[in-house]
ChimeraX commands (.cxc) that place a marker at each C-alpha (Angstrom):
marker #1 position 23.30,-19.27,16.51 radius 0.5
marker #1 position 18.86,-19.92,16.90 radius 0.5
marker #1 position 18.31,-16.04,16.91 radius 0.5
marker #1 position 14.60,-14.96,17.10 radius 0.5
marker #1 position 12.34,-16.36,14.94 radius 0.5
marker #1 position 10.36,-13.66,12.67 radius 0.5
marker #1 position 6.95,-13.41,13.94 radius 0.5
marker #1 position 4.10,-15.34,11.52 radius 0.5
marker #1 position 2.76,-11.41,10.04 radius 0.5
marker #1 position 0.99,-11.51,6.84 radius 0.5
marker #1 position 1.79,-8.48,4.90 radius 0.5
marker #1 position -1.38,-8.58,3.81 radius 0.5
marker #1 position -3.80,-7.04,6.33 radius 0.5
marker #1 position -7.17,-8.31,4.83 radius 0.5
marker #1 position -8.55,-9.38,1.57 radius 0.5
marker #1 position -11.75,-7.62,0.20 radius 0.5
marker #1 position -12.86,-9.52,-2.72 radius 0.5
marker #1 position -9.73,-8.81,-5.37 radius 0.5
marker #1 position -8.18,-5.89,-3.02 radius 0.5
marker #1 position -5.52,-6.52,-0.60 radius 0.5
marker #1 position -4.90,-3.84,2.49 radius 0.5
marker #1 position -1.47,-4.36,2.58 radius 0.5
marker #1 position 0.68,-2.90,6.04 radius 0.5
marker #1 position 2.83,-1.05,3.75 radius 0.5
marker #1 position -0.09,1.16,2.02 radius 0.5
marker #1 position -1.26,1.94,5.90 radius 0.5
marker #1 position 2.12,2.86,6.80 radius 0.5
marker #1 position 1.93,5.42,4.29 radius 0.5
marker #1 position -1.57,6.21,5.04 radius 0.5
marker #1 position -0.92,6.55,8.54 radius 0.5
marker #1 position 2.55,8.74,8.42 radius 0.5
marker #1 position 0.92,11.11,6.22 radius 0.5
marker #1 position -2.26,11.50,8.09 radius 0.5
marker #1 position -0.73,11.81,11.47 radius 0.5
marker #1 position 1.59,14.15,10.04 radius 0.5
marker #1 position -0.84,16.57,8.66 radius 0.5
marker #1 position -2.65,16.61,12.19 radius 0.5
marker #1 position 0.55,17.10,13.74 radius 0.5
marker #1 position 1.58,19.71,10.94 radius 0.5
marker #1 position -2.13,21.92,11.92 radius 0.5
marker #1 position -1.66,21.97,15.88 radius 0.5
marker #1 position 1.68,23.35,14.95 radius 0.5
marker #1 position -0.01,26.57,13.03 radius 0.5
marker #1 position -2.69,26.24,15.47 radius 0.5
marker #1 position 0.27,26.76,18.49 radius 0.5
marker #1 position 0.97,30.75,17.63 radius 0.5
marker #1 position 4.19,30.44,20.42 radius 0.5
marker #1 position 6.01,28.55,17.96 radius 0.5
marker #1 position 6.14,31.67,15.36 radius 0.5
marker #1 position 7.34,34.99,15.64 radius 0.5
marker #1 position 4.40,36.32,13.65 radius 0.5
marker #1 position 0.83,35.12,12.22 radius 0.5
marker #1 position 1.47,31.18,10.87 radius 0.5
marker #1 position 2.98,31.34,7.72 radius 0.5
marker #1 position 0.51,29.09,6.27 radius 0.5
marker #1 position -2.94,28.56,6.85 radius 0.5
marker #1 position -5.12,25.40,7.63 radius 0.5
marker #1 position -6.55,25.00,3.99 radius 0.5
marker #1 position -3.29,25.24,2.62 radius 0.5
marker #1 position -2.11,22.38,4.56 radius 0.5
marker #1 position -4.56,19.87,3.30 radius 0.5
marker #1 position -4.03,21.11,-0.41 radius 0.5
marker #1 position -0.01,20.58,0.64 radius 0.5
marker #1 position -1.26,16.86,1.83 radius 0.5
marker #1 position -1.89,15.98,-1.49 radius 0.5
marker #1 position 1.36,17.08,-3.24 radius 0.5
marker #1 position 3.55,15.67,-0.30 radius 0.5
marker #1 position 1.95,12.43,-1.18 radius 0.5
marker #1 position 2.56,12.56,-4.87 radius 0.5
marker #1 position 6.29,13.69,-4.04 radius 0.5
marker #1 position 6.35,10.61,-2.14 radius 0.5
marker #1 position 5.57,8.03,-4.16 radius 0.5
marker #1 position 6.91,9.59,-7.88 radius 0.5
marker #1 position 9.98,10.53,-6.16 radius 0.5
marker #1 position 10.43,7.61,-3.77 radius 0.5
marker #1 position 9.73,5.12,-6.81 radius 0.5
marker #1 position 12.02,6.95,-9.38 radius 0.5
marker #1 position 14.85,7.13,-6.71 radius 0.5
marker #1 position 14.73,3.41,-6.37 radius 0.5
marker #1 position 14.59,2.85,-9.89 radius 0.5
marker #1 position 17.43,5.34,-10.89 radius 0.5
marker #1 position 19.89,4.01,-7.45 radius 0.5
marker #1 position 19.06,0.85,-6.86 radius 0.5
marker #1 position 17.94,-1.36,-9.71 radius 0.5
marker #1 position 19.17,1.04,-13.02 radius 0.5
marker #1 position 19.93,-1.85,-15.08 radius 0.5
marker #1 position 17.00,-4.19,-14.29 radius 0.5
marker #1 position 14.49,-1.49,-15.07 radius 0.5
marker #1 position 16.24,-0.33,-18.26 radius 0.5
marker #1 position 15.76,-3.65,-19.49 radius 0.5
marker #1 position 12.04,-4.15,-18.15 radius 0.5
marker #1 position 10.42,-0.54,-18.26 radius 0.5
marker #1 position 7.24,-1.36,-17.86 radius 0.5
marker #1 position 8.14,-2.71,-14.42 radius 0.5
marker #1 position 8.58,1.00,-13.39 radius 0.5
marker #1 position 5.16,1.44,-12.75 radius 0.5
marker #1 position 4.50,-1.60,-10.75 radius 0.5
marker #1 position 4.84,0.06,-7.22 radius 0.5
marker #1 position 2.78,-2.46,-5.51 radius 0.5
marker #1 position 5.44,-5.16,-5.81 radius 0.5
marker #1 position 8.04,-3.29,-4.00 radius 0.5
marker #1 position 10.94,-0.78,-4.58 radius 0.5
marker #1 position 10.75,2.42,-3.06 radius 0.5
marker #1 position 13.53,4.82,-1.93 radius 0.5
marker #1 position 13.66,7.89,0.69 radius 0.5
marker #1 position 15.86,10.05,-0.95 radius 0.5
marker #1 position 14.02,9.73,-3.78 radius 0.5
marker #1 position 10.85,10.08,-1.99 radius 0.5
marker #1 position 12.40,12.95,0.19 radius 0.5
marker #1 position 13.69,14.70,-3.05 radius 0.5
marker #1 position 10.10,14.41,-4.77 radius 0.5
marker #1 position 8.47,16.21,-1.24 radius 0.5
marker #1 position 10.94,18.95,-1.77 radius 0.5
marker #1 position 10.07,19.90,-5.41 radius 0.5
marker #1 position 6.46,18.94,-4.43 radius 0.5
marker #1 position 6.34,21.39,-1.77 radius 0.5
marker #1 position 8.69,24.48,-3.77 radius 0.5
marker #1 position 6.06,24.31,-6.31 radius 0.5
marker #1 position 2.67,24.50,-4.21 radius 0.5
marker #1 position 4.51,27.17,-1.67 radius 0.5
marker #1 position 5.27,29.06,-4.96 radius 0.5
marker #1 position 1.67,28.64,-6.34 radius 0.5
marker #1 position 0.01,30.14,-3.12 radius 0.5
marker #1 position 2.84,32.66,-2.10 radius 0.5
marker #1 position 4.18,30.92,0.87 radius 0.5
marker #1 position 7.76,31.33,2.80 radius 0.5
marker #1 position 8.79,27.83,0.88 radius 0.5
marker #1 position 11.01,26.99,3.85 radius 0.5
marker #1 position 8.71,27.77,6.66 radius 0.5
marker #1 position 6.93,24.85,4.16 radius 0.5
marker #1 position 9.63,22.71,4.49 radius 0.5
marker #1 position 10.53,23.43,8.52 radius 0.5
marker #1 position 6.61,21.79,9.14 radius 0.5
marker #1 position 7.08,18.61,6.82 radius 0.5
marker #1 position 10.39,17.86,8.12 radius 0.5
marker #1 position 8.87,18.72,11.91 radius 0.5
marker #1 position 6.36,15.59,10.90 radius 0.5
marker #1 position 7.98,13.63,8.53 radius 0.5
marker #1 position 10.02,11.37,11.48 radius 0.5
marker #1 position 5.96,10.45,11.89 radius 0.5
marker #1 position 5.84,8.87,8.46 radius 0.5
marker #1 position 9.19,7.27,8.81 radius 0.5
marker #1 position 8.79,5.51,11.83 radius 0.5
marker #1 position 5.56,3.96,10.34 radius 0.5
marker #1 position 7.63,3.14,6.77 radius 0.5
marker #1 position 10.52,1.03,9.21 radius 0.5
marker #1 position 8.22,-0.99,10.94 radius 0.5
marker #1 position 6.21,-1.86,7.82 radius 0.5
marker #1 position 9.75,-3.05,6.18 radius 0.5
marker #1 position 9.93,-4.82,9.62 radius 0.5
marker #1 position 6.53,-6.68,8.85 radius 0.5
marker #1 position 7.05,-7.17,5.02 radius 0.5
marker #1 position 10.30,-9.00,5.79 radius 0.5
marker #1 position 12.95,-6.92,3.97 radius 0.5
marker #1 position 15.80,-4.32,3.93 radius 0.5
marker #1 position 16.69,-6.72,7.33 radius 0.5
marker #1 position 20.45,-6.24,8.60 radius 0.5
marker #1 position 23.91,-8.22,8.32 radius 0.5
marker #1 position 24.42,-11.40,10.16 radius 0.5
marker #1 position 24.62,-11.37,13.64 radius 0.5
marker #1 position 25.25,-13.51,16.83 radius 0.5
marker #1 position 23.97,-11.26,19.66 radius 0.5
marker #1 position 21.11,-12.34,21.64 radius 0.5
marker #1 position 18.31,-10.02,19.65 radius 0.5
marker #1 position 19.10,-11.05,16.03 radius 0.5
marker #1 position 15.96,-12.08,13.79 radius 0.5
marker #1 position 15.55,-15.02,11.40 radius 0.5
marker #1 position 13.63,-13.87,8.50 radius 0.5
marker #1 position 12.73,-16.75,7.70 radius 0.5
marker #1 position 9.37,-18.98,8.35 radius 0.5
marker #1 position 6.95,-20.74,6.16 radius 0.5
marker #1 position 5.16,-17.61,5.03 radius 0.5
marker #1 position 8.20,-15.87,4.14 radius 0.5
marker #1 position 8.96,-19.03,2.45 radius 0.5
marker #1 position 6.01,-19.57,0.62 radius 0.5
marker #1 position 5.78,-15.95,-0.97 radius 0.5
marker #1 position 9.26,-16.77,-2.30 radius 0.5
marker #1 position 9.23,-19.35,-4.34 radius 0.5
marker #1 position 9.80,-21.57,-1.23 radius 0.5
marker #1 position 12.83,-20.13,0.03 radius 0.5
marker #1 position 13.65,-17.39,2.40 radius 0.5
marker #1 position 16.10,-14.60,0.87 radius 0.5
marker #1 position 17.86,-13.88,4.20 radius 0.5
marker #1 position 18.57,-17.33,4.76 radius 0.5
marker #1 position 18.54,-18.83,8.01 radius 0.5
marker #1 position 20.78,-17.15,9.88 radius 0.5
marker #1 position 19.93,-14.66,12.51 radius 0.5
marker #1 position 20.59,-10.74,11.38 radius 0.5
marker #1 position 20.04,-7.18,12.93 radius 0.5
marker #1 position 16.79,-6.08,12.39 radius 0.5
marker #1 position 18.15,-2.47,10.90 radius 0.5
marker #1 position 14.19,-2.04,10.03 radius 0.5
marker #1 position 13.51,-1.50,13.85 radius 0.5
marker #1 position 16.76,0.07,14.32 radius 0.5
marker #1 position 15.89,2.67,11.74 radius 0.5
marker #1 position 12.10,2.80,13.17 radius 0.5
marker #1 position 13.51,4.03,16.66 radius 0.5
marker #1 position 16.57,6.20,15.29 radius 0.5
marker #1 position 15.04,8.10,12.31 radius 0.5
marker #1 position 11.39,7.84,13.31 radius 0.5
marker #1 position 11.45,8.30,17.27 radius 0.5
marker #1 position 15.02,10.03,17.69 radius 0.5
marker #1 position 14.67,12.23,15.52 radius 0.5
marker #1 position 11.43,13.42,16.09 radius 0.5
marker #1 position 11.96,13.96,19.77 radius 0.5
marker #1 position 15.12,16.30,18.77 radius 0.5
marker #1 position 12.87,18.22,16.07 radius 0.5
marker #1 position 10.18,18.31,18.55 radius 0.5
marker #1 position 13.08,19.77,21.19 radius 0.5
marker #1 position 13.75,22.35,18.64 radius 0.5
marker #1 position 10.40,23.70,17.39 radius 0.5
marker #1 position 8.65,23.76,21.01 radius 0.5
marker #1 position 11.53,24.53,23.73 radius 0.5
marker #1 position 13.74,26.40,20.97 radius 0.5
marker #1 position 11.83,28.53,19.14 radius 0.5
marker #1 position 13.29,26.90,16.18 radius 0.5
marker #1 position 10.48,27.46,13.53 radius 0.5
marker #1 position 10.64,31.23,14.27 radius 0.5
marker #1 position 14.42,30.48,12.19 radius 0.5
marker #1 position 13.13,29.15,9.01 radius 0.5
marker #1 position 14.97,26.66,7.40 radius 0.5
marker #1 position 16.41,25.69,10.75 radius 0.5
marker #1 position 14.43,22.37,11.56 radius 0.5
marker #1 position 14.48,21.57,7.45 radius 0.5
marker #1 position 18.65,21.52,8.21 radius 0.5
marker #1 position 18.33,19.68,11.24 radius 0.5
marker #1 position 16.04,16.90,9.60 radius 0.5
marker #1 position 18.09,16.22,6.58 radius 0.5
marker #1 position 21.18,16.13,8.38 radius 0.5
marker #1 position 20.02,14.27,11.33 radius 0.5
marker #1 position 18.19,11.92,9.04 radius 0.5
marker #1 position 21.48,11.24,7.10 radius 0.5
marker #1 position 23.29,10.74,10.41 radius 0.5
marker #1 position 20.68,8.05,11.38 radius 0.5
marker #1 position 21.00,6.09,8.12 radius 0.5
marker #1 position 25.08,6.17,7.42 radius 0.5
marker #1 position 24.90,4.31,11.39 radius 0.5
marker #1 position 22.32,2.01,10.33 radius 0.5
marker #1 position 24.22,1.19,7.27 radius 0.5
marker #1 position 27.09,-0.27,9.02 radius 0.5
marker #1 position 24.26,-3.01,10.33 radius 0.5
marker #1 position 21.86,-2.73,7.35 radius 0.5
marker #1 position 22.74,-5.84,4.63 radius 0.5
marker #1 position 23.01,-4.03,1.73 radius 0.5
marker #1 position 20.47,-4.35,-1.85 radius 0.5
marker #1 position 21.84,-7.63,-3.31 radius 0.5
marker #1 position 21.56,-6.04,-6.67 radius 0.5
marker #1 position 24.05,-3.59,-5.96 radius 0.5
marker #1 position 26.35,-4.85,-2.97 radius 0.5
marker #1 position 29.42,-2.78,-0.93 radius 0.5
marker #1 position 30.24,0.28,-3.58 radius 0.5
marker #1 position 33.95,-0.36,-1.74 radius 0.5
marker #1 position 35.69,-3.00,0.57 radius 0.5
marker #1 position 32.92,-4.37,2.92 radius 0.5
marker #1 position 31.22,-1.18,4.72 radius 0.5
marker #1 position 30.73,1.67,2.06 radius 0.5
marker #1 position 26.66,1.37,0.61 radius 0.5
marker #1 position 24.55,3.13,-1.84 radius 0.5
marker #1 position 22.62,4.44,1.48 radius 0.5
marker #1 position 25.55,5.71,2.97 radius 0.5
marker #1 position 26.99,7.78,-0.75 radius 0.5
marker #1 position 23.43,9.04,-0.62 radius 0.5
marker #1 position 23.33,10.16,2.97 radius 0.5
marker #1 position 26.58,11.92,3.37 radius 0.5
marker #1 position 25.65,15.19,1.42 radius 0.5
marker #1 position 22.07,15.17,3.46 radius 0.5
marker #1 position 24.13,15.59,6.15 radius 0.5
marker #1 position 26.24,18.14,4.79 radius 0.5
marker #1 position 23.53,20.12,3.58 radius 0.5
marker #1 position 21.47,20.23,6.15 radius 0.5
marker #1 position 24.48,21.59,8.24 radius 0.5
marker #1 position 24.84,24.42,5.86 radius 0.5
marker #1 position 21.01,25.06,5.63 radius 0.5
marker #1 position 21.14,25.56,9.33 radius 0.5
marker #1 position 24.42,27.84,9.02 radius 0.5
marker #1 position 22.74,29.77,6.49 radius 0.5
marker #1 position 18.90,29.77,6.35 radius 0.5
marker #1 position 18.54,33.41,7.76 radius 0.5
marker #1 position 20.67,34.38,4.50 radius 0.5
marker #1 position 18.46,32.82,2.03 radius 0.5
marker #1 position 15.57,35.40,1.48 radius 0.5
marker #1 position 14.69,33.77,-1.56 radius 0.5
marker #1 position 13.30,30.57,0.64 radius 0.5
marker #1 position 12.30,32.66,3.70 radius 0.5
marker #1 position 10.28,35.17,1.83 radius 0.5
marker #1 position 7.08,34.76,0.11 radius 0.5
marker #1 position 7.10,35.08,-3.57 radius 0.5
marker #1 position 4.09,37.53,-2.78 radius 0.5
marker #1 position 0.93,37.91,-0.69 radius 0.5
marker #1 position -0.48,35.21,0.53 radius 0.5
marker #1 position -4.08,34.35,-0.93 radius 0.5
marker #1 position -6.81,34.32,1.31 radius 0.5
marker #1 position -6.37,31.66,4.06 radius 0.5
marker #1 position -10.06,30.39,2.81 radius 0.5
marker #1 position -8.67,29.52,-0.41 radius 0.5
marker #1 position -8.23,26.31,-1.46 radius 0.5
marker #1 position -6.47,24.22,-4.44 radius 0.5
marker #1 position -4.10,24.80,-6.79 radius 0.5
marker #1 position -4.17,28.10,-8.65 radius 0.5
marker link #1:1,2 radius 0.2
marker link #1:2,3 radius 0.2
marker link #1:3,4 radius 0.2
marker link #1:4,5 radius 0.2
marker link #1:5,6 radius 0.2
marker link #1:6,7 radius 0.2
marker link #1:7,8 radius 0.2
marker link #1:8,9 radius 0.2
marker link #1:9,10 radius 0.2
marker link #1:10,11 radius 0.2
marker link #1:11,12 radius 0.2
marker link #1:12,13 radius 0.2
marker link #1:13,14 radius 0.2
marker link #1:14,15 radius 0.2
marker link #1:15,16 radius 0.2
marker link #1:16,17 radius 0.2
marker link #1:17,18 radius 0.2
marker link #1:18,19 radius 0.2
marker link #1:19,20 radius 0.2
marker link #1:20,21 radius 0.2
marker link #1:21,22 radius 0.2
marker link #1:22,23 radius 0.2
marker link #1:23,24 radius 0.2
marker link #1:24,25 radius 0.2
marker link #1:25,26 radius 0.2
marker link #1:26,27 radius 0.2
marker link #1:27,28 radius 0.2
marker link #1:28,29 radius 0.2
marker link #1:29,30 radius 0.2
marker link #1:30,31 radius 0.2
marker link #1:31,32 radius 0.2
marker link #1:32,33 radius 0.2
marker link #1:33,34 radius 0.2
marker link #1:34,35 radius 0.2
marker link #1:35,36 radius 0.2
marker link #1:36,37 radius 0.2
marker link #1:37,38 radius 0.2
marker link #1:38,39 radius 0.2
marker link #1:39,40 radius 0.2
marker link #1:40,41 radius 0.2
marker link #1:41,42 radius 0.2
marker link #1:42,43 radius 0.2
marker link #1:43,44 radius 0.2
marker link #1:44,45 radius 0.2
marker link #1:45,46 radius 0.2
marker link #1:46,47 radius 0.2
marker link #1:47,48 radius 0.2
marker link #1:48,49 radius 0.2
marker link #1:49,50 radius 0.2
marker link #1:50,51 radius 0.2
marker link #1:51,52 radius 0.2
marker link #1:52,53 radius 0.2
marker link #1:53,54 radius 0.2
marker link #1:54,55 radius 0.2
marker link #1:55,56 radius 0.2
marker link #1:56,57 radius 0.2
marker link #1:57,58 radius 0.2
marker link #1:58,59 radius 0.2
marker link #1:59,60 radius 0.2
marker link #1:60,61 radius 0.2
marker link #1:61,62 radius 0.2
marker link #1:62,63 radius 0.2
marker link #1:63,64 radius 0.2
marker link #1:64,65 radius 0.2
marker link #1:65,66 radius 0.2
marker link #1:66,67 radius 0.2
marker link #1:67,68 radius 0.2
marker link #1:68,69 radius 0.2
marker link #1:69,70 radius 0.2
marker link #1:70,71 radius 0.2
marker link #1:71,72 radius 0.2
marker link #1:72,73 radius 0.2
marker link #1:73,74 radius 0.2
marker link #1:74,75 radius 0.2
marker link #1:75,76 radius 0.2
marker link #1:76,77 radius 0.2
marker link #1:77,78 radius 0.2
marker link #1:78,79 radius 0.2
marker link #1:79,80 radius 0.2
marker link #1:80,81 radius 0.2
marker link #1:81,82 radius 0.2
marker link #1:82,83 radius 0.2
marker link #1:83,84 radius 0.2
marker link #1:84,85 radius 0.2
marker link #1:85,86 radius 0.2
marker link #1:86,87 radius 0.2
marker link #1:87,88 radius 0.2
marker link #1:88,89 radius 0.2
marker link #1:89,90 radius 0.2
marker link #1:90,91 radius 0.2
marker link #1:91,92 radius 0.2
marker link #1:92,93 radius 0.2
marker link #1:93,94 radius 0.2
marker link #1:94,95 radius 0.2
marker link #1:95,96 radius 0.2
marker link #1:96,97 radius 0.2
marker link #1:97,98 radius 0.2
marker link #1:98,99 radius 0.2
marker link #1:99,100 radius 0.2
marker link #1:100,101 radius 0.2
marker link #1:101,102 radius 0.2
marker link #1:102,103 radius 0.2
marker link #1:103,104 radius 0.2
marker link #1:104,105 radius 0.2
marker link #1:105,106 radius 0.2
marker link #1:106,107 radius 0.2
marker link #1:107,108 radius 0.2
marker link #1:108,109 radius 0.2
marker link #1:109,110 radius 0.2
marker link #1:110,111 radius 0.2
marker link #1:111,112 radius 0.2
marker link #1:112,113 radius 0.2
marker link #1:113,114 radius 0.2
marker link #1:114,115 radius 0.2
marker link #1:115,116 radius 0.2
marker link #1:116,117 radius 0.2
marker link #1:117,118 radius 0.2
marker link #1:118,119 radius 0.2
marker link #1:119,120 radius 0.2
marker link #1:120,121 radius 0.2
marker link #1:121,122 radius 0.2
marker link #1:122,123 radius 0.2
marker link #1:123,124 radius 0.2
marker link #1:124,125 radius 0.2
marker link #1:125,126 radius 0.2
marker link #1:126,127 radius 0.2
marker link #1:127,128 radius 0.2
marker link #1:128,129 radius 0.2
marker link #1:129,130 radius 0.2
marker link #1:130,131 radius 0.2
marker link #1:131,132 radius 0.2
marker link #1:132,133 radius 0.2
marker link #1:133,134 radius 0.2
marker link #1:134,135 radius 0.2
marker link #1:135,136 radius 0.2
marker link #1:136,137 radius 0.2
marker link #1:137,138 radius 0.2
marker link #1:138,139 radius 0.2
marker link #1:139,140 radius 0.2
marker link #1:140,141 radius 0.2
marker link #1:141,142 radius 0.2
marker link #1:142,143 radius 0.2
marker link #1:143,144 radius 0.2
marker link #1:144,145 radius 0.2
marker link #1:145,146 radius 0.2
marker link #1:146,147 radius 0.2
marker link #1:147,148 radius 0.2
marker link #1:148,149 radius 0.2
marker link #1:149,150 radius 0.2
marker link #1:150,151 radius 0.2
marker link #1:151,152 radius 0.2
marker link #1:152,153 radius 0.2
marker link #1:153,154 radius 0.2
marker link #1:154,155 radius 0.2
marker link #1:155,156 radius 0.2
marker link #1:156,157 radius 0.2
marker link #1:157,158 radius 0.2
marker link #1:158,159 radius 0.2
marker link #1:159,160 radius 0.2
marker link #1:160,161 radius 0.2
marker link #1:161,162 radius 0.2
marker link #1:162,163 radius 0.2
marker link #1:163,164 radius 0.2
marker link #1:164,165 radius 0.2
marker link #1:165,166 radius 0.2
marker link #1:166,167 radius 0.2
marker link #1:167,168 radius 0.2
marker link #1:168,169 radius 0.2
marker link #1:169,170 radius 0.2
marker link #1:170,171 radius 0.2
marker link #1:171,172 radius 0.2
marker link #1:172,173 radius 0.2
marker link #1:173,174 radius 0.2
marker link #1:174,175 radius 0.2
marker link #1:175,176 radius 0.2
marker link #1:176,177 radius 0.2
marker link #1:177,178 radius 0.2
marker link #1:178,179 radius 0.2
marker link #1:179,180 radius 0.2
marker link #1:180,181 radius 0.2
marker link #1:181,182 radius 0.2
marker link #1:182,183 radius 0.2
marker link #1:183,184 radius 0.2
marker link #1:184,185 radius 0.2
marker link #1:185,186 radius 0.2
marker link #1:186,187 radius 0.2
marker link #1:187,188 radius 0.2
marker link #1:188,189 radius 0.2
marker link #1:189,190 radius 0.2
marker link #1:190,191 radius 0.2
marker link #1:191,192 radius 0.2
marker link #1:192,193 radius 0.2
marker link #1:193,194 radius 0.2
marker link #1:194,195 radius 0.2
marker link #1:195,196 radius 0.2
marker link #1:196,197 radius 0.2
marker link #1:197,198 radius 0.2
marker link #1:198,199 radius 0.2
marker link #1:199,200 radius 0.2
marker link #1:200,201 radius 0.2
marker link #1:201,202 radius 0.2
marker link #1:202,203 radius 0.2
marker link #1:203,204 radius 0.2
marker link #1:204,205 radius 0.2
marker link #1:205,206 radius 0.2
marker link #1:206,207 radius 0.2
marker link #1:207,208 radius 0.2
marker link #1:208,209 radius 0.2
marker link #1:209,210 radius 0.2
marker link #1:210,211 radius 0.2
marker link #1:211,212 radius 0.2
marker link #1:212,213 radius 0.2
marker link #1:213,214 radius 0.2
marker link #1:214,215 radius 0.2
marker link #1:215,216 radius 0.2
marker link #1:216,217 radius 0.2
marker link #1:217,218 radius 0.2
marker link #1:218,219 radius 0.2
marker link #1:219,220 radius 0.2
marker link #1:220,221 radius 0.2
marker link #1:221,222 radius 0.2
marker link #1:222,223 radius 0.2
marker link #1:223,224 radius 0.2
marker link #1:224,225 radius 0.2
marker link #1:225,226 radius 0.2
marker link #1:226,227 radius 0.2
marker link #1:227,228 radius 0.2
marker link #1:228,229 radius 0.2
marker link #1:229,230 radius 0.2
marker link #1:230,231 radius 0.2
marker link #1:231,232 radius 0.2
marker link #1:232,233 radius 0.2
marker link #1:233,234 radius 0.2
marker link #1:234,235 radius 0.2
marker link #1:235,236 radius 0.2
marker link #1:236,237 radius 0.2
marker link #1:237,238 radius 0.2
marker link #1:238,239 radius 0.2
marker link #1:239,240 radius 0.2
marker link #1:240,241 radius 0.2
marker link #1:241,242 radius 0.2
marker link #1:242,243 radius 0.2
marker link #1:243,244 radius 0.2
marker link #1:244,245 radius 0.2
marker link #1:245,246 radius 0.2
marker link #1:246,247 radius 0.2
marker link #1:247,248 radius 0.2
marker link #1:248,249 radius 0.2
marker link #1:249,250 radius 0.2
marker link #1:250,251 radius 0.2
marker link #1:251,252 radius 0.2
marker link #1:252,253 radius 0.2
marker link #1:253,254 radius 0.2
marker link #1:254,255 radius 0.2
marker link #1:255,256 radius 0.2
marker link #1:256,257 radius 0.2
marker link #1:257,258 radius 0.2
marker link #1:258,259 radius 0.2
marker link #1:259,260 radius 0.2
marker link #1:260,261 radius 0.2
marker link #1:261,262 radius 0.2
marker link #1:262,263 radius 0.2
marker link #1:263,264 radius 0.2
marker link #1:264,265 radius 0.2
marker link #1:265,266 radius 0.2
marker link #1:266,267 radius 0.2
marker link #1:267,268 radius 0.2
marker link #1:268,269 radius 0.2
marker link #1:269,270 radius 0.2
marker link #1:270,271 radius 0.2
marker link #1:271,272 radius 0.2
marker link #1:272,273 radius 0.2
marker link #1:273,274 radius 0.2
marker link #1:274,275 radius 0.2
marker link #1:275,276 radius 0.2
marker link #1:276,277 radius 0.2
marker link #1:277,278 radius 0.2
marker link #1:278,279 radius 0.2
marker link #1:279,280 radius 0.2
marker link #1:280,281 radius 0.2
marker link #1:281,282 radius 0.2
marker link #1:282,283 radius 0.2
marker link #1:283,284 radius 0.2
marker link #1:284,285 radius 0.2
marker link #1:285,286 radius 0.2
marker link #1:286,287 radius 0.2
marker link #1:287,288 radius 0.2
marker link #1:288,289 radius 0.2
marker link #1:289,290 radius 0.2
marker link #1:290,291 radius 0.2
marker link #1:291,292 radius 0.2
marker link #1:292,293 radius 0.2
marker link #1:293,294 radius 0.2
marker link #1:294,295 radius 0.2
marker link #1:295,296 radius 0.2
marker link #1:296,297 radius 0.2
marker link #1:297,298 radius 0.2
marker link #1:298,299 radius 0.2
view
């Protein structure tokens, strides 16, 4: 088995002076930026709804903001609670350290949701005509998260012998490890590029099915349901190539991962969201009247 050998990427983009521009942050960057454009043509597209937009423009770049800290609290205290428990117990004030790695997307996803409650609460907005635009963009932000895992060497797959399998390792990988390469030498799935195409592209073109050929968003809570589920159904797949976190192993026999526990009641969720969305007036109404669509920032 030769495999492919991984591509000589730095993770680091460029140096300036003590800063590095990691891939990773502009992944981030990037999915959130391109989803907020994306998120305003969809308000901007008055087909889509059944009425006026049920948020305005300024109110999507005050969401921005929240989304992003819902990201990064959620996605780092997910990791931290799921994945590494034990280790951080013991080192706490490792929490914090973000830049060195460790984020997860349910947390992440979880931390968007409470994010977004909140600020649709604050400024009297439908909070699941809220959640129907992230999830609308969100594939956006995934897609850009999987290849960055591609390019920073980790989460790769199981061992393979088909003809596309990856070596992750080289002498970069090498060198930022203590002079050895984690995944070994063996050729493995790249599950990072698997999970680019399935929950980043996939998914988006089904979303993007529903909300322009559909009429889905005029059915709030509809493309909310049929993100979380489809994104569930996209990772328990990718788990049966994804290696799982070496902290943590199989949960049982050889096949059954943390990812998997944690993306089985996505799925069934998101089924009932869609089942039920028209019935829950408490997430399809707004609190009250919306402010003025030229107000802006938390009140």
């Amino acid at each position: 088995m030769t495999g492919i050998p991984f591509p000589d990427i730095d993770p680091v983009l460029i140096h300036l002076g003590p800063v590095a521009i990691r891939w990773y942050a502009l992944a981030y960057i990037a999915g959130l930026v391109l989803g907020w454009r994306y998120i305003l043509a969809a308000v901007d597209t008055p087909r889509l709804w059944a009425g006026p937009a049920p948020v305005a423009r300024l109110e999507i770049d005050d969401a921005l903001l929240w989304a992003a800290l819902g990201v990064i609290v959620g996605g780092r205290l997910g990791y931290v609670l799921f994945y590494n428990f034990d280790y951080y117990l013991a080192h706490p004030g490792q929490i914090l350290t973000v830049w060195h790695g460790g984020m997860s997307f349910h947390g992440g996803a979880f931390g968007v949701l409470v994010a977004l409650f909140i600020f649709a609460r604050r400024h009297g907005i439908a909070p699941l005509a809220l959640m129907d635009l992230a999830s609308a963009a969100a594939p956006i932000g995934l897609f850009f998260g999987r290849i960055a895992n591609f390019i920073n060497a980790e989460l790769w797959g199981r061992a393979t012998d088909l003809s596309w399998g990856v070596v992750f390792c080289n002498d970069m990988i090498a060198a930022a490890n203590r002079g050895i390469c984690p995944a070994g030498a063996m050729p493995r799935h790249p599950s990072q590029l698997y999970e680019a195409a399935l929950e980043g592209i996939v998914l988006f073109l089904i979303l993007r099915l529903l909300t322009h050929r559909l009429d889905a968003l005029k059915r709030p809570g509809t493309i909310f349901g049929a993100f979380i589920a489809g994104y569930g159904l996209c990772r328990v797949f990718v788990e049966f190539f994804r290696e799982p976190d070496a902290q943590l192993g199989y949960l049982h026999g050889d096949w059954l991962t943390m990812g998997m526990v944690l993306s089985i009641p996505m799925i069934l969720a998101g089924a009932l969201i869609v089942w039920k969305a028209p019935m829950l007036a408490g997430w399809t109404t707004p609190r009250s009247a919306k402010p003025s669509a030229t107000a802006s920032g938390p009140k």
